[in-house]
C-alpha positions as YAML, in Angstrom:
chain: A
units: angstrom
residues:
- id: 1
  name: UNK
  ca: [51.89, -59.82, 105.62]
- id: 2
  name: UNK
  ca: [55.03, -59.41, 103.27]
- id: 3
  name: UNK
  ca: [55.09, -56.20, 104.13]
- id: 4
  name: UNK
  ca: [57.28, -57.60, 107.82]
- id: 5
  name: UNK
  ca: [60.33, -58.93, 105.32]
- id: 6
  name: UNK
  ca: [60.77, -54.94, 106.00]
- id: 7
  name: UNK
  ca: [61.57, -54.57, 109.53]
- id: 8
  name: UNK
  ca: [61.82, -51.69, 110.10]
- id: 9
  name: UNK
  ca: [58.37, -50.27, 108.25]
- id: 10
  name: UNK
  ca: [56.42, -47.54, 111.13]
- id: 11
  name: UNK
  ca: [54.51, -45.67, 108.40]
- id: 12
  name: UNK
  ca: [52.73, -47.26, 105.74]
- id: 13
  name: UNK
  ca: [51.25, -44.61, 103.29]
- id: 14
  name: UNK
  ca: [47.47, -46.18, 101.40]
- id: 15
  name: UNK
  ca: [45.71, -44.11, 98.66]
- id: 16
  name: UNK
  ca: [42.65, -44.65, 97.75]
- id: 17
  name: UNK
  ca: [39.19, -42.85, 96.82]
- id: 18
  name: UNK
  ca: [37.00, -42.62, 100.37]
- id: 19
  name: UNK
  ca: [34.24, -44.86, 98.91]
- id: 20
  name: UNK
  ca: [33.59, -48.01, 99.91]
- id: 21
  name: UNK
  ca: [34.57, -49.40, 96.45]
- id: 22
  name: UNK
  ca: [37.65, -47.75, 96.94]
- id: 23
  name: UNK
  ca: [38.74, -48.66, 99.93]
- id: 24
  name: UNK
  ca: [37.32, -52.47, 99.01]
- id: 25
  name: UNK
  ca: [39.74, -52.21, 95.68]
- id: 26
  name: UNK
  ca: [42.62, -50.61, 97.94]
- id: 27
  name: UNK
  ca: [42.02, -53.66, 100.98]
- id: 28
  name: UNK
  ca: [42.28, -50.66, 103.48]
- id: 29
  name: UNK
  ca: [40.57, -52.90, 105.80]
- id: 30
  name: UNK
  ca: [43.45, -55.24, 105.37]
- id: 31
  name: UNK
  ca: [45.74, -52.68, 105.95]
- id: 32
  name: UNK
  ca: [44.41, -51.83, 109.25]
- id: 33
  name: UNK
  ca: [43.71, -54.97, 110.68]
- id: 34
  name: UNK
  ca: [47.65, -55.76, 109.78]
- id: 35
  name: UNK
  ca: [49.06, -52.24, 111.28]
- id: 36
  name: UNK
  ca: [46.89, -53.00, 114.61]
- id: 37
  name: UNK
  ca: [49.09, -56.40, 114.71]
- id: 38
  name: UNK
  ca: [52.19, -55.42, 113.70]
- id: 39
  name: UNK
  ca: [52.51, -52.36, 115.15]
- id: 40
  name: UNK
  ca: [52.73, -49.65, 112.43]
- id: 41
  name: UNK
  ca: [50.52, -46.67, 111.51]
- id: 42
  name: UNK
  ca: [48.51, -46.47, 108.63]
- id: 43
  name: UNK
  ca: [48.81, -42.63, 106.67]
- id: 44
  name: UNK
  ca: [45.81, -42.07, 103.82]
- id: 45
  name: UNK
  ca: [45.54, -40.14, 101.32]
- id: 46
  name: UNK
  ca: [42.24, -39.76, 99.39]
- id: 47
  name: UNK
  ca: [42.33, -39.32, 95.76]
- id: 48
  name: UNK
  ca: [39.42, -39.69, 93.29]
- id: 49
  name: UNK
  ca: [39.34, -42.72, 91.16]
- id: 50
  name: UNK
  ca: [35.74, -43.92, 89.71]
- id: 51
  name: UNK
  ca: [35.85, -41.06, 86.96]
- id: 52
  name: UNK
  ca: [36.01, -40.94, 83.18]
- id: 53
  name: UNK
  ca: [39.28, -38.18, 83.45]
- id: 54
  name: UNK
  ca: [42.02, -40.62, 83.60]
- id: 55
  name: UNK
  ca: [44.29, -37.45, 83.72]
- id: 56
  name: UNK
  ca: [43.11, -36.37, 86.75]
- id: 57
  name: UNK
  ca: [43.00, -39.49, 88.87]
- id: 58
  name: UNK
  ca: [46.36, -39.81, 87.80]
- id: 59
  name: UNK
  ca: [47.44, -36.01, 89.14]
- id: 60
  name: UNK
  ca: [45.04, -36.61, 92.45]
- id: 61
  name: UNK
  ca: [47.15, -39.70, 93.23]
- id: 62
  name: UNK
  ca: [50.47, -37.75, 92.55]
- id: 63
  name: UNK
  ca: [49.62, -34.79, 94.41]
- id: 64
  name: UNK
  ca: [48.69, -37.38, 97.19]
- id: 65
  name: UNK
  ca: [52.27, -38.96, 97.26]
- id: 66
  name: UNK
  ca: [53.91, -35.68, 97.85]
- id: 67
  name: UNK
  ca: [51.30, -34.77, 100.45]
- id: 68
  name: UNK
  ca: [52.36, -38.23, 102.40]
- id: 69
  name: UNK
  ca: [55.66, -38.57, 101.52]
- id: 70
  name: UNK
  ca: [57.62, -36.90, 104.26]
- id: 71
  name: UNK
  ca: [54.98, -38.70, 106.76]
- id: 72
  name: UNK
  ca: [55.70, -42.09, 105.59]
- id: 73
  name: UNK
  ca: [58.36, -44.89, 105.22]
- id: 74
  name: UNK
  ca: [57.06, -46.80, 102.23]
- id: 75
  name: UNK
  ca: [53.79, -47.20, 100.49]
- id: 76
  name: UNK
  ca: [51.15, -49.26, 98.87]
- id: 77
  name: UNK
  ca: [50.53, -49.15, 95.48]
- id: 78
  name: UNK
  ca: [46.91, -50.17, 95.22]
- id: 79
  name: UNK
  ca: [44.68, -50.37, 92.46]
- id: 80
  name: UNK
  ca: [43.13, -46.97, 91.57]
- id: 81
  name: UNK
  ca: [42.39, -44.96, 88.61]
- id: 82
  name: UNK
  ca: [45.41, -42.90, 89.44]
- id: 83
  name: UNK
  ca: [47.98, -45.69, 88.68]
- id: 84
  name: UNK
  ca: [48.53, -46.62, 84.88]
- id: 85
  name: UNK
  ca: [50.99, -47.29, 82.66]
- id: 86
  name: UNK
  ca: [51.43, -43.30, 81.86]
- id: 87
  name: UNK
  ca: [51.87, -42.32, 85.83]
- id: 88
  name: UNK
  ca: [54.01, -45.12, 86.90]
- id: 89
  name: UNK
  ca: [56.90, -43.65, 86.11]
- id: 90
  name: UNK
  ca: [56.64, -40.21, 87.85]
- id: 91
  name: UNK
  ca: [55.19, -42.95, 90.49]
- id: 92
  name: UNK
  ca: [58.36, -44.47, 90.73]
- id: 93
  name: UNK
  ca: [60.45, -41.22, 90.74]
- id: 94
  name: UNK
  ca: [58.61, -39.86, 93.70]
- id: 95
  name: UNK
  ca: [58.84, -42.82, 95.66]
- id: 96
  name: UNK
  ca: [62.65, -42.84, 94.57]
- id: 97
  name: UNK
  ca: [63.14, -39.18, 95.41]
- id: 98
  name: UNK
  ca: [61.54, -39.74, 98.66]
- id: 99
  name: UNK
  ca: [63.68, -42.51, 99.42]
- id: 100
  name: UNK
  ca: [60.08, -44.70, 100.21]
- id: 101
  name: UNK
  ca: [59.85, -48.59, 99.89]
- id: 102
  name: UNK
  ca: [57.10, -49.18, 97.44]
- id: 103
  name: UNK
  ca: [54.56, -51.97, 97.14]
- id: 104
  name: UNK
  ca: [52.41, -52.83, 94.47]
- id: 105
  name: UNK
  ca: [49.38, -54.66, 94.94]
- id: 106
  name: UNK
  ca: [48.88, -55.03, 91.00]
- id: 107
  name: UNK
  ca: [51.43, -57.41, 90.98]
- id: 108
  name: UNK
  ca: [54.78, -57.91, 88.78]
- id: 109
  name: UNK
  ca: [54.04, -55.98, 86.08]
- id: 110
  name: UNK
  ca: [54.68, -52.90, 88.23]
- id: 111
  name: UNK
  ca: [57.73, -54.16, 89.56]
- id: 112
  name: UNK
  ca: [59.10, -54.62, 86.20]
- id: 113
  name: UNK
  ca: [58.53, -50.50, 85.62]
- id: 114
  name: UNK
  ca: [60.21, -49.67, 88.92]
- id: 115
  name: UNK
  ca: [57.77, -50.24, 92.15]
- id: 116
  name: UNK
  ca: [59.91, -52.41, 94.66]
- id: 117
  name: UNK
  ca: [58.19, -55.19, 95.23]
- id: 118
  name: UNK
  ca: [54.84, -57.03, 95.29]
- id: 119
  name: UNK
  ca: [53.25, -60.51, 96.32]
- id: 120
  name: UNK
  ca: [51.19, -61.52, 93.28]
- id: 121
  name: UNK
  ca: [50.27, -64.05, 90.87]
- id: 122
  name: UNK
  ca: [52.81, -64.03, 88.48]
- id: 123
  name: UNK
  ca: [49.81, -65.53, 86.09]
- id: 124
  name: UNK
  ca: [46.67, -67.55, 85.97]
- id: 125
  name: UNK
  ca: [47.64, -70.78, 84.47]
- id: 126
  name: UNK
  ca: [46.97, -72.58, 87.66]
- id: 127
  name: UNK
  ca: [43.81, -70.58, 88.71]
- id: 128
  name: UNK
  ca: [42.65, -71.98, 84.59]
- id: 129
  name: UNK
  ca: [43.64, -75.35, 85.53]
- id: 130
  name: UNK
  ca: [41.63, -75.02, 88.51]
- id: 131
  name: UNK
  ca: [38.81, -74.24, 87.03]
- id: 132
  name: UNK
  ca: [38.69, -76.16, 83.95]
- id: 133
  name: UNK
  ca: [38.89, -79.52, 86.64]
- id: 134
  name: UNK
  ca: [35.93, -77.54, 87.93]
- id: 135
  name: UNK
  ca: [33.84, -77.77, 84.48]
- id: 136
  name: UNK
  ca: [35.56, -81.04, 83.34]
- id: 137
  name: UNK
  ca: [34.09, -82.63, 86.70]
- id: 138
  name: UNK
  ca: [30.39, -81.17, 86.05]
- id: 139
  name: UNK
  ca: [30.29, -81.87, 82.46]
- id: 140
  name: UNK
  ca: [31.40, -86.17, 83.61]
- id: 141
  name: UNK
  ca: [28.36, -86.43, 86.19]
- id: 142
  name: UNK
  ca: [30.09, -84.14, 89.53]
- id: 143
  name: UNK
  ca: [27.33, -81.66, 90.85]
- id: 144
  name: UNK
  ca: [28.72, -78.06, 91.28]
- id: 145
  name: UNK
  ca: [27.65, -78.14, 95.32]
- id: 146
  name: UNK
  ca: [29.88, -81.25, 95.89]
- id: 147
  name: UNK
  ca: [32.97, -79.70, 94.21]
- id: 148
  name: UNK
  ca: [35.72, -77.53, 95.90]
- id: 149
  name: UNK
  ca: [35.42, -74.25, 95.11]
- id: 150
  name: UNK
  ca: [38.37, -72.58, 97.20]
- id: 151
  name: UNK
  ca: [41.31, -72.35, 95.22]
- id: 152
  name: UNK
  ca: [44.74, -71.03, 96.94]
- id: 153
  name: UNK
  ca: [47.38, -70.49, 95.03]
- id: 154
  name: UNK
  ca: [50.71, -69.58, 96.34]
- id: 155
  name: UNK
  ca: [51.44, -65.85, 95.27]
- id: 156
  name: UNK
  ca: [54.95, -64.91, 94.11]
- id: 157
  name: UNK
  ca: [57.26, -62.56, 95.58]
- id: 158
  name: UNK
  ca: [59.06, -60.17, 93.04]
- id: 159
  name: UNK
  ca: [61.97, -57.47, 93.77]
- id: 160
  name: UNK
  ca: [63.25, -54.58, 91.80]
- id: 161
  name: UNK
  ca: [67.15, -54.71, 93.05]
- id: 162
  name: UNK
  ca: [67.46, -51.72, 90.83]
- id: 163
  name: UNK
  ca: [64.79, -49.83, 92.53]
- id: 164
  name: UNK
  ca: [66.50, -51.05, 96.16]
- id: 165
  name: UNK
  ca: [69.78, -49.29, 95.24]
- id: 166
  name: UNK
  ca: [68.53, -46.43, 93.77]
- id: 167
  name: UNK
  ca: [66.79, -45.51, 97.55]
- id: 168
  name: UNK
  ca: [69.47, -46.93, 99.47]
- id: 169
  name: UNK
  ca: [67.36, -50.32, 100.34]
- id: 170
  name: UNK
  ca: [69.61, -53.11, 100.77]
- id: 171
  name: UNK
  ca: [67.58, -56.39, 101.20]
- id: 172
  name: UNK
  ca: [67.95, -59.22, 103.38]
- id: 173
  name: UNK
  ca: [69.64, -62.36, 102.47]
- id: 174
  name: UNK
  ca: [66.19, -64.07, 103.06]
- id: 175
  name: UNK
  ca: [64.16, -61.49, 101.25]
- id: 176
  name: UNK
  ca: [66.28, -62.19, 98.02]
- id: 177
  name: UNK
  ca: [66.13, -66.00, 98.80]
- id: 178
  name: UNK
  ca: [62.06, -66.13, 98.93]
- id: 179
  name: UNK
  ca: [61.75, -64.10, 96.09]
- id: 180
  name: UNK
  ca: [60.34, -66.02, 92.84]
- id: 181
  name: UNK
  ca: [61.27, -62.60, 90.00]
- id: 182
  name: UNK
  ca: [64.44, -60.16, 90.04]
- id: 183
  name: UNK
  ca: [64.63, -56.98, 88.28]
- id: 184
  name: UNK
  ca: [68.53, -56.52, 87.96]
- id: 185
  name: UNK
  ca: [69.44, -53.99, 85.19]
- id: 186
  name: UNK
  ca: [65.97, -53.90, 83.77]
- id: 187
  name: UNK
  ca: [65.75, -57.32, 82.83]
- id: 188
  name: UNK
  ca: [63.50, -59.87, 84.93]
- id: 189
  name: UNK
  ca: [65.51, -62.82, 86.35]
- id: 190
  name: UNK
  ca: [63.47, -65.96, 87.91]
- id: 191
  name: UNK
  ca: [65.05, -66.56, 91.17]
- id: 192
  name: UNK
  ca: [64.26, -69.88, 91.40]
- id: 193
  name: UNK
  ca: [61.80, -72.06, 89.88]
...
């Protein structure tokens, strides 16, 4: 859903191996069920994923970004064998050299190399807290049926302002107010605490 912060998104661009797995790992069912209520259109690309040759997910999910780029108004970054630490950079310069708005779905990480933004856990201490009051409970008496096991954590929003001026994005006043991490001239800035 913070994908809407971007008013005016039509085309959303998802790539993803056509396997179950890989549209489970990409949330393409997600996807949809948003772009039916907000009112955008979803554009796919499939590119392999679940394969030893790193090299050539990687070159499958490039080749897909030029395929959708002049379709498409941003895209999702998901997680797929195509996106490592080696192809995020000619990630990012596509989506910059296409002008796109990108989203990463890995989280902050990716944000920090140059993907525009991303809703994310920033990291797990709280899901580890969670879980050790889980254990601590059980081991003092609790049984495991009687305990919560739903834990929601808030996610946190990061922005690459660097990435927003390089393709001519200028966000909000509220987009920049919600977000938790900056990217301003490489370096990571907490927004607010």
């Amino acid at each position: 859903r913070f994908f809407f912060f971007f008013s005016k998104l039509k085309r959303l661009g998802v790539i993803f191996e056509h396997s179950e797995t890989g549209k489970s790992y990409a949330g393409v069912d997600t996807a949809m069920r948003l772009s039916k209520e907000r009112s955008f259109e979803i554009v796919t690309c499939s590119a392999i994923s679940d394969i030893p040759d790193t090299a050539r997910c990687e070159q499958e999910y490039l080749n897909c970004i030029e395929k959708i780029a002049p379709e498409i108004d941003a895209i999702y970054i998901t997680l797929h064998g195509g996106v490592t630490g080696h192809s995020i950079p000619k990630i990012v310069e596509k989506t910059i050299h296409h002008r796109l708005l990108s989203f990463s779905q890995a989280g902050l990480d990716e944000v920090d190399k140059g993907i525009l933004t991303s809703l994310s856990r920033i990291n797990f201490k709280k899901v580890g807290l969670f879980q050790a009051a889980i254990i601590a409970n059980v081991f003092n008496g609790a049984a495991p049926g009687e305990l919560p096991q739903v834990f929601e954590e808030p996610l946190n929003i990061s922005l690459n302002i660097d990435t927003a001026q390089a393709i001519g994005f200028f966000p909000s006043a509220d987009m920049i107010a919600a977000a938790d991490v900056l990217i301003i001239n490489g370096t990571q800035r907490k927004a607010k605490d």
